[in-house]
C-alpha positions as CSV (number, residue, x, y, z in Angstrom):
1,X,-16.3,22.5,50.6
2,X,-17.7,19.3,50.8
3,X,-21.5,20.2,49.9
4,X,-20.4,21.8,46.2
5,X,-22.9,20.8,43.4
6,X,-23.6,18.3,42.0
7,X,-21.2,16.1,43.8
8,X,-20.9,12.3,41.5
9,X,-22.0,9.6,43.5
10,X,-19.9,7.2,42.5
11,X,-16.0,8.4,43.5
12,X,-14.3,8.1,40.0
13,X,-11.0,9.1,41.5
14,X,-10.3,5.5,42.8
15,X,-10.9,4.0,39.2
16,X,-13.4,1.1,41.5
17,X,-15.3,0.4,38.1
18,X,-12.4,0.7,35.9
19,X,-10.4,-2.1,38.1
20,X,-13.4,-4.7,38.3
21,X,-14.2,-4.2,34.9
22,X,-10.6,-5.0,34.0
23,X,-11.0,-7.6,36.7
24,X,-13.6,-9.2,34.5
25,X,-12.4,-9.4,31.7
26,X,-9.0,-10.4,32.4
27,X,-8.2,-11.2,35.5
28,X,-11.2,-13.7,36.3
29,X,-10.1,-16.6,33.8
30,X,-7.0,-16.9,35.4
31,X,-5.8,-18.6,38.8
32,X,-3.9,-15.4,40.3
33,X,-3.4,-11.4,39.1
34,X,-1.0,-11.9,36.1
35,X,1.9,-10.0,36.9
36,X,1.9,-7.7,34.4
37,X,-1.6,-6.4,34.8
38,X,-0.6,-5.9,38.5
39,X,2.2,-3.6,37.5
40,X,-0.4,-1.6,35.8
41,X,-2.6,-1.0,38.5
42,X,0.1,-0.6,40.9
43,X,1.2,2.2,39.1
44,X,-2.6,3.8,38.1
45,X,-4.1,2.9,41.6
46,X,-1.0,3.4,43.7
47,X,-2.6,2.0,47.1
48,X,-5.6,0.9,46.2
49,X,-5.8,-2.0,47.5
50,X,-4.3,-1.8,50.0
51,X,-6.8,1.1,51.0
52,X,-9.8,-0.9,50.1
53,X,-11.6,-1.6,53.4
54,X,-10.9,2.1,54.5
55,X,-12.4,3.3,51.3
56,X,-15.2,1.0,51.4
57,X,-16.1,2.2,55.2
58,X,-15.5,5.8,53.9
59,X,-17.7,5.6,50.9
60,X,-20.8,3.4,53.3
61,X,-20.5,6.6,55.8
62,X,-20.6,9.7,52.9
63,X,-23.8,7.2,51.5
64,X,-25.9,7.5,54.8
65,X,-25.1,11.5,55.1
66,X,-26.3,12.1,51.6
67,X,-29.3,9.8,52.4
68,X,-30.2,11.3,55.2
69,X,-29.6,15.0,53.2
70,X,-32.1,14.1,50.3
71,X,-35.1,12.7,53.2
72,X,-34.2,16.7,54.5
73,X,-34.6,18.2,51.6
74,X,-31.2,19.5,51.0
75,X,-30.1,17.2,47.9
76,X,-31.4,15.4,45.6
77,X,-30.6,12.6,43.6
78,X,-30.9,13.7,39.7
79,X,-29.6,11.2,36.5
80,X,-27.0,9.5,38.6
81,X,-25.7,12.6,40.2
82,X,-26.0,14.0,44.0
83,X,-27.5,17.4,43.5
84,X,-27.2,19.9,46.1
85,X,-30.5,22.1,46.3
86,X,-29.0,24.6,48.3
87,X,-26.2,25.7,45.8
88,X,-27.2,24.2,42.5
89,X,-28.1,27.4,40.6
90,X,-24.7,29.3,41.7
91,X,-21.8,30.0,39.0
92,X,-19.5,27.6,41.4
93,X,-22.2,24.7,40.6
94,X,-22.2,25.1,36.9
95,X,-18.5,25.2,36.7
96,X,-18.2,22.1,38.9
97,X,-21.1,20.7,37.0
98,X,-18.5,21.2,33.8
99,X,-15.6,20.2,35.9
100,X,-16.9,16.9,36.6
101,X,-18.3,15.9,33.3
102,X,-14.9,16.2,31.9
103,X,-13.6,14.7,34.4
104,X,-16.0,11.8,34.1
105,X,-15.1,11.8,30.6
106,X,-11.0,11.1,31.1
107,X,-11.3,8.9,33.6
108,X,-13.9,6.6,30.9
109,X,-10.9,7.2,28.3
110,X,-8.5,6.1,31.1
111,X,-10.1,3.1,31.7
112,X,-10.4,2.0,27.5
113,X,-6.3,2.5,27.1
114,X,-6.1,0.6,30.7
115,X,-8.1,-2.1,29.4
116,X,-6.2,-2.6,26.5
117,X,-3.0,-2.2,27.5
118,X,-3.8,-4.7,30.3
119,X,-5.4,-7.6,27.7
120,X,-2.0,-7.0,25.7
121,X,-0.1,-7.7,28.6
122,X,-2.2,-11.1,29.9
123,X,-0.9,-12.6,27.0
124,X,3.0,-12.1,27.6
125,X,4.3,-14.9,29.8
126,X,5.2,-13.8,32.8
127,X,9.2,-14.7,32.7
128,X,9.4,-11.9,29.9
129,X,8.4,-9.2,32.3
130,X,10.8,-7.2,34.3
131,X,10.0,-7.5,38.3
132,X,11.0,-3.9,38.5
133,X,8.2,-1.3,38.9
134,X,6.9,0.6,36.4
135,X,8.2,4.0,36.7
136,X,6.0,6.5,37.7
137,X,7.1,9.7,35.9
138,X,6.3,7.4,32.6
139,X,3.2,6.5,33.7
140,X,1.9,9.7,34.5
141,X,2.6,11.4,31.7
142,X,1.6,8.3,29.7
143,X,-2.2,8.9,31.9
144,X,-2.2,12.2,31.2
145,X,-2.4,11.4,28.0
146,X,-4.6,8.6,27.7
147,X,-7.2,10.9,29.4
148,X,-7.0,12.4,25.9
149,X,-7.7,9.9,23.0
150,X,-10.8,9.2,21.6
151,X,-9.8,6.7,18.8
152,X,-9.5,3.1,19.2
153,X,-6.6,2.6,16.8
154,X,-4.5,5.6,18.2
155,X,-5.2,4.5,21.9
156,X,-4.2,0.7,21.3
157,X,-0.8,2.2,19.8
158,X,-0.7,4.2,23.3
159,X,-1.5,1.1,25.4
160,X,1.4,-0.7,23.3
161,X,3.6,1.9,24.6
162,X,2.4,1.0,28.3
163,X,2.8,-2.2,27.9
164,X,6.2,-2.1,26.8
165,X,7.4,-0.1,29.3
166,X,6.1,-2.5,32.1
167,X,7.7,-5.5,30.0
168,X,11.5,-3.3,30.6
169,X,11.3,-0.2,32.8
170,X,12.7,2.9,31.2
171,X,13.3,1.9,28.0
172,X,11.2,4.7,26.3
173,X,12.9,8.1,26.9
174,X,10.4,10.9,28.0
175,X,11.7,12.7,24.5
176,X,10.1,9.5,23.0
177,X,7.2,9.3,24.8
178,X,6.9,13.3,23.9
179,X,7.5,12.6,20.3
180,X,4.6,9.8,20.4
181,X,2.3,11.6,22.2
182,X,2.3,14.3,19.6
183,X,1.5,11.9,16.4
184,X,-1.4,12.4,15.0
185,X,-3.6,8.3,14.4
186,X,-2.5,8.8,10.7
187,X,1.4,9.7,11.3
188,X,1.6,6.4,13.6
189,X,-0.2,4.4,11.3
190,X,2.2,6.1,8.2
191,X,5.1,5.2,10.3
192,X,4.0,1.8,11.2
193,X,4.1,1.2,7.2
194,X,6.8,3.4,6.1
195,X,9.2,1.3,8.9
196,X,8.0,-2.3,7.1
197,X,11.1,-1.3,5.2
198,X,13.4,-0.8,8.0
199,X,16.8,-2.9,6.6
200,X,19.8,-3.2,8.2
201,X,19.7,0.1,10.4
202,X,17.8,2.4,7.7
203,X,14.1,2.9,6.5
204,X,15.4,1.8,2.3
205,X,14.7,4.6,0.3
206,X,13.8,3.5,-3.4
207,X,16.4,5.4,-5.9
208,X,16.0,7.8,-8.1
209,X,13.0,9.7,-6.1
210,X,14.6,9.0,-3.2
211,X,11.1,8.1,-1.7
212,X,10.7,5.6,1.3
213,X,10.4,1.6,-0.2
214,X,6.9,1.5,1.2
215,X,6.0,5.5,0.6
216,X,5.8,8.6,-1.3
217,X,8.5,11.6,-0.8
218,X,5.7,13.5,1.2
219,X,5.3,10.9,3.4
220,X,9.0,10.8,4.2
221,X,8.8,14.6,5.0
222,X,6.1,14.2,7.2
223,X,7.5,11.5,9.4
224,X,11.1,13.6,9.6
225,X,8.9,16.7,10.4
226,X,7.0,14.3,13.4
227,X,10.7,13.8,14.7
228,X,10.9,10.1,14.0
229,X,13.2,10.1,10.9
230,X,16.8,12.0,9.8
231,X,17.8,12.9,6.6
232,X,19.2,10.1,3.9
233,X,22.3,9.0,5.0
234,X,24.4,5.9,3.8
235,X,25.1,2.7,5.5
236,X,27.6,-0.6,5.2
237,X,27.3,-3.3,6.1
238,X,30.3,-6.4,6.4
239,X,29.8,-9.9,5.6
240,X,30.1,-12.8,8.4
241,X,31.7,-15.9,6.9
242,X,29.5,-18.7,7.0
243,X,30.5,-22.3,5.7
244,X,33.5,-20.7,3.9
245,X,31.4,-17.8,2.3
246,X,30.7,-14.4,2.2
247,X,27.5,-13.8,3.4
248,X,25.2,-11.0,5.4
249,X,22.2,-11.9,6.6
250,X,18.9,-9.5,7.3
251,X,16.7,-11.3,8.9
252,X,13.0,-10.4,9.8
253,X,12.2,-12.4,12.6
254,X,8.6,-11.8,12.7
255,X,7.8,-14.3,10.4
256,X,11.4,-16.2,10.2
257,X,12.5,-15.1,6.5
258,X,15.8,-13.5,6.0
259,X,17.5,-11.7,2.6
260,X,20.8,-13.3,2.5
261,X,23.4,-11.4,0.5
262,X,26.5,-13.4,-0.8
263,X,29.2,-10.5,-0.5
264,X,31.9,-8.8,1.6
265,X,30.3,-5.5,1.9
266,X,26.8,-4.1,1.0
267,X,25.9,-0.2,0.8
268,X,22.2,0.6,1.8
269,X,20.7,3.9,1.8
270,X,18.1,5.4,3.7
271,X,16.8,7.2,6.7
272,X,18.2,7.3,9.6
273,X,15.9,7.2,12.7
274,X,16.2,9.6,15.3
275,X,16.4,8.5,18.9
276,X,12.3,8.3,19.1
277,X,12.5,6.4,16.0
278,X,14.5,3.8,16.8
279,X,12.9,3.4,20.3
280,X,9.7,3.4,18.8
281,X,10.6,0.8,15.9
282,X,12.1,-1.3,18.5
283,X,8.8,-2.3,20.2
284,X,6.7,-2.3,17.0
285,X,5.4,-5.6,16.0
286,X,5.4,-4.5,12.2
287,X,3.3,-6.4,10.1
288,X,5.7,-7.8,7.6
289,X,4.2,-10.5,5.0
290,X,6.4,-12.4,2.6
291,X,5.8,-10.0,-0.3
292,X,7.0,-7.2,1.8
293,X,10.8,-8.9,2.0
294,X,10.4,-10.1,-1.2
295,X,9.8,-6.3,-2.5
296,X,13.4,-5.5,-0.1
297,X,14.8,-8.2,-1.5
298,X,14.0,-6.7,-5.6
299,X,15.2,-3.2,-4.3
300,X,18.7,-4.4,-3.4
301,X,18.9,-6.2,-6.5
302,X,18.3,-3.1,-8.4
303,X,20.9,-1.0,-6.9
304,X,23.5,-4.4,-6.5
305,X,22.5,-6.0,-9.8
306,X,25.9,-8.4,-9.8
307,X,25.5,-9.6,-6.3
308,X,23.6,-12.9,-5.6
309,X,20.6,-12.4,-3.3
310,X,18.6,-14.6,-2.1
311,X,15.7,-15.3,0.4
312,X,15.1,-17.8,2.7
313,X,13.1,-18.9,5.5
314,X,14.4,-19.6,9.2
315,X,14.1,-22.4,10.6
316,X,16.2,-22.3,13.6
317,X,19.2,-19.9,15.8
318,X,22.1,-20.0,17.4
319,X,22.2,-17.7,20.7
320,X,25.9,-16.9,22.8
321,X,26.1,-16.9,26.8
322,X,23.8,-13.5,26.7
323,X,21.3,-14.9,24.3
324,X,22.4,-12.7,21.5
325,X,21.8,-14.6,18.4
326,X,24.8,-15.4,16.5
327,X,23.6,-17.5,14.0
328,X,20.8,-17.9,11.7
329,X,19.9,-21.5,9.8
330,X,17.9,-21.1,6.7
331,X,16.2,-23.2,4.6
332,X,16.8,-23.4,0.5
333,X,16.0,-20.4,-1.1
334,X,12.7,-19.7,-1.9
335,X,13.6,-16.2,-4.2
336,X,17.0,-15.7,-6.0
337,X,18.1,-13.2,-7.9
338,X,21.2,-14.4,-9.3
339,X,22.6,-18.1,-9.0
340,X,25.2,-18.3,-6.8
C-alpha cells in the first residue's frame, strides 16, 4: 500500500519539524535539554531519538525511490506533496488526500500546545520537577486532545495542564482531565475568575443572591453544570493561637497578602469544588491583585461585622520537617476593619 496518493513528503508522524522547532526556540539558549522539556518529548516521541539515524537512513532511501518514480513518470511532485499519477483520480486517493490534510492539520495543532507547554516548563527550575516519567495514559489522551484546539488562550490553559503533570506525575485524575477537556475557552476563563475568590476551602458566595464574590448566579450554574463546582455548603474554620491570640490566617501566597481574622471560629459560605475543581484550582496560578483580597476581605466583614479583620502583607514563613508551612509573619496592617 505503499504507492497510495498523494503520499506527504515530509513524514509528519515523527513530529521532526515540531522537535527542532521546539529545539529552537527553547532548547538552543541553554547548555543541555532542560529536563522538563525532555519529559515532554519522551512521552510525544517515545523513541525518537533514539531511532534517529535509522529514520534518517529510512527517509534518504524512500527519497531516491520517489526520485527515481517522478524521472519515470509515475509521480509527481505537486505543492509540497508526492503525487502518484497512477492512482490520483481513484476515490481511495481523494479520501487519503482528505485523510492527510487533517492529519497535517492535528499534528500543526500538536506542535502549538507542545511549544507552549514546553516554554512554560523551561522556566521551572529543574529541582521542582519530579524524575518520574510522565505517564502515558495522561499524555495520550492529553494529545488527543491538543490535536483539537484552535485557540491560543484555550490551548495555553491545556499546555498548563501538561506541564503540571510533568512537574508531579498523576496528580490530575483522568475524570479531571475529562472534565477540562470538555470546557469550552469561556467556562475556563469564567472559572479562572470565579475561583479568584476561592477562601478558605470554598469559592465565597456574596449573601443575599447567593452569587459567586467575583460572578453572577448564572455564572455559578454554569460552572456546577461544567462539573467543577457543588452546591453551597457551609464551612468553619478554628483559630491557631498566635502571640497569645486568636487568630486565622488566609493567606494568598501569590502575591504574599493574607486576611487575618482575630477570632476562635469563622463560618464561610460557598461552593464546594468537586474533585476536578479542586485539582484544577490547585495548579491555577490565579491572577489575584491586592483589590481582589481587599474585596474578600469587605465580604467577611459584612457577614462578621463585630470581628476585627484585617489585611496584611507576608513577609516571611515558617515551614516543619515536610516543608508544610506552619507559620506566616505579616507586616502591619495595611486594611482593617475594626481596631483590634
Amino acid at each position: 500500500m505503499s504507492d497510495i496518493s498523494p503520499v506527504k513528503v515530509s513524514v509528519k508522524a515523527d513530529l521532526t519539524e515540531s522537535i527542532h522547532k521546539v529545539v529552537d526556540t527553547v532548547v538552543a539558549p541553554i547548555q543541555s535539554v532542560h529536563k522538563g522539556i525532555a519529559k515532554l518529548f519522551s512521552a510525544c516521541t517515545g523513541k525518537w531519538f533514539a531511532n534517529n539515524d535509522r529514520q534518517t537512513a529510512l527517509i534518504a532511501a524512500q527519497t531516491a525511490k520517489d526520485v527515481a518514480d517522478i524521472n519515470a513518470g509515475k509521480k509527481e511532485y505537486r505543492n509540497g506533496e508526492l503525487i502518484n499519477l497512477e492512482l490520483a483520480q481513484t476515490p481511495e486517493a481523494y479520501y487519503r488526500q482528505i485523510s492527510e490534510n487533517n492529519g497535517a492539520c492535528d499534528a500543526k495543532r500538536l506542535e502549538a500546545a507542545m511549544l507552549e507547554a514546553a516554554v512554560e516548563i523551561s522556566n521551572i527550575p529543574e529541582e521542582e520537577i519530579s524524575d518520574d516519567p510522565l505517564n502515558q495514559t495522561f499524555f495520550n489522551h492529553w494529545r488527543a486532545e491538543a490535536e483539537l484546539i484552535d485557540e491560543d488562550d484555550l490551548r495555553k490553559w491545556w499546555a498548563h495542564l501538561l506541564v503540571e503533570e510533568a512537574k508531579k506525575p498523576n496528580s490530575i485524575s483522568p475524570r479531571t482531565l475529562h472534565v477540562a477537556r470538555n470546557l469550552s475557552r469561556e467556562e475556563a476563563n469564567l472559572f479562572q475568575r470565579i475561583a479568584k475568590g476561592y477562601c478558605g476551602g470554598l469559592v465565597l458566595l456574596n449573601p443575599p443572591l447567593n452569587n459567586p464574590l467575583f460572578g453572577n448566579f448564572g455564572e455559578g450554574v454554569r460552572l456546577q453544570d461544567a462539573g467543577l463546582l457543588m452546591s453551597g455548603m457551609s464551612r468553619r474554620i478554628d483559630a491557631l493561637v498566635l502571640d497569645q491570640k486568636y487568630q486565622i490566617p488566609l493567606p494568598f501566597l501569590d502575591i504574599n497578602i493574607a486576611i487575618v481574622i482575630q477570632a476562635s471560629s469563622i463560618i464561610l459560605s460557598g461552593y464546594g469544588l468537586s474533585r476536578a475543581g479542586q485539582e484544577l484550582i490547585s495548579i491555577l496560578t490565579l491572577p489575584h491583585t491586592e483589590a481582589d483580597v481587599l474585596e474578600i476581605a469587605k465580604h467577611l466583614t459584612v457577614i462578621n461585622p463585630n470581628i476585627p479583620i484585617s489585611v496584611n502583607k507576608i513577609y516571611d514563613t515558617e515551614k516543619d520537617d515536610q516543608g508544610q508551612v506552619v507559620r506566616y509573619k505579616w507586616t502591619d496592617p495595611i486594611w482593617v476593619n475594626t481596631k483590634p
